[in-house]
Every structure is written in C-alpha cells, then in structure tokens.
C-alpha positions in Angstrom: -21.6 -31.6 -53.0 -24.7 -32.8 -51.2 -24.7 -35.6 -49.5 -27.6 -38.2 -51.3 -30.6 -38.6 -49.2 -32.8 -41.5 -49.2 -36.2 -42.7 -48.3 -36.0 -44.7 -45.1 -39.3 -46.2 -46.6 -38.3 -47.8 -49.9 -34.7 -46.7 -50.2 -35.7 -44.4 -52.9 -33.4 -40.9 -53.4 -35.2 -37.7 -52.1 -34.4 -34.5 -53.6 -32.9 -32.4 -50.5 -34.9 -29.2 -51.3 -36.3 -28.9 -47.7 -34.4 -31.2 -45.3 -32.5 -30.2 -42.6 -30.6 -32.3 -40.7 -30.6 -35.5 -39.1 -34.4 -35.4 -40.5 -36.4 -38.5 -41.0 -37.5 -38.3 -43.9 -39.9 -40.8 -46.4 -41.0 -40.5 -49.9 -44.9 -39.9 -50.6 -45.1 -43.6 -51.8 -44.1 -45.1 -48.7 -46.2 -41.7 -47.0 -49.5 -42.7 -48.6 -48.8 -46.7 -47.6 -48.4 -46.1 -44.1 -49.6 -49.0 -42.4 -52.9 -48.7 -40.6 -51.9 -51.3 -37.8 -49.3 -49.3 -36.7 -51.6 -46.2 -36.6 -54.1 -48.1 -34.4 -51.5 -49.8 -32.5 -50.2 -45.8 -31.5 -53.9 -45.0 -31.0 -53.9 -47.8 -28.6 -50.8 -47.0 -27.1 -51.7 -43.0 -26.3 -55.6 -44.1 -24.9 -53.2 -46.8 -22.0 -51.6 -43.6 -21.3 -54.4 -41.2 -21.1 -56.3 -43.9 -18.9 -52.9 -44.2 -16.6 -52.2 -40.7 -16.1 -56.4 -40.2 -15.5 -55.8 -42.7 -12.8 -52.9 -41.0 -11.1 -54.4 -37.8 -11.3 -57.6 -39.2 -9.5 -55.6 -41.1 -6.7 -53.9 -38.0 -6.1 -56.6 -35.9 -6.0 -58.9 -38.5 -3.7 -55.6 -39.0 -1.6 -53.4 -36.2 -1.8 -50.6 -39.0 -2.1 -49.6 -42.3 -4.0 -48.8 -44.7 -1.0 -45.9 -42.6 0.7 -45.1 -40.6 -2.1 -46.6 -36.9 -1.8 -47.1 -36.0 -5.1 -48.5 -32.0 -4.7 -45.8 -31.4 -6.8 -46.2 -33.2 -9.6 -49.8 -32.7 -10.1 -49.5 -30.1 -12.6 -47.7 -31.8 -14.5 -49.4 -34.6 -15.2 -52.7 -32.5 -15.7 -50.9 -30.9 -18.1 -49.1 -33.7 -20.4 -52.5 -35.3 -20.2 -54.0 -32.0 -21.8 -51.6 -32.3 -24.0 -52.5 -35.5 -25.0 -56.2 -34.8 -25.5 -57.3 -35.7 -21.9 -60.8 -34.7 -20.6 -59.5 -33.3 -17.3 
C-alpha cells in the first residue's frame, strides 16, 4: 500500500501518479494562489545577488584581488553562477 500524500499547501490528499520521493509537492489550488509577495520578495532577493556577485566580479577584474585575497581562481565561477542567474556579464 501507498503511503497517502498530501498537499503541503492545504493539507489536501494528492493522487501519487507522478511523485517520486521526498518530492514537494502542492495541489493546483494552493499552485494557482501562490502568493505574489513572496514571488517579489525572491525577485528581490536574486537582483541583491546579481548586484553582489556584479560587484565582486568588477573589483576583481579592476584589482586582480579582494584586499589580500587573490581570487584568479575563483573568477570563473562567479561569472558563471551569475550567468546562470541571468547576469549581463
């Protein structure tokens, strides 16, 4: 026997035709009533990080360092999670 899942949302059961495990899962009640705030407040979030990461990348690329730190090596990286992000660089 399955074991019963339920909407983290509303509590509601969910049929377990496509879960796999672990999943998060909510019904599409509670999936058409997510809450606009905390969409804008993850937009929010995501644009402090792009504008972080755009100002290491600068510093590092002006300097070649962050105060004593040499950084050549992680560079890359943080071009590339702020690509990933939807960064302009």
């Amino acid at each position: 026997m399955m074991k019963q899942t339920r909407c983290y949302g509303c509590g509601k059961p969910i049929e377990p035709e496509w879960l796999t495990e672990g999943e998060f899962i909510i019904c599409d009640e509670c999936y058409s009533d997510i809450d606009k705030l905390l969409v804008e407040k993850l937009q929010e979030q995501l644009n402090t990080a792009k504008k972080y990461i755009e100002h290491v990348i600068g510093t590092i690329k002006h300097d070649g360092h962050l105060g004593t730190i040499q950084t050549d090596w992680i560079l890359p990286d943080l071009e590339k999670a702020l690509a990933a992000i939807g960064g302009d660089r």
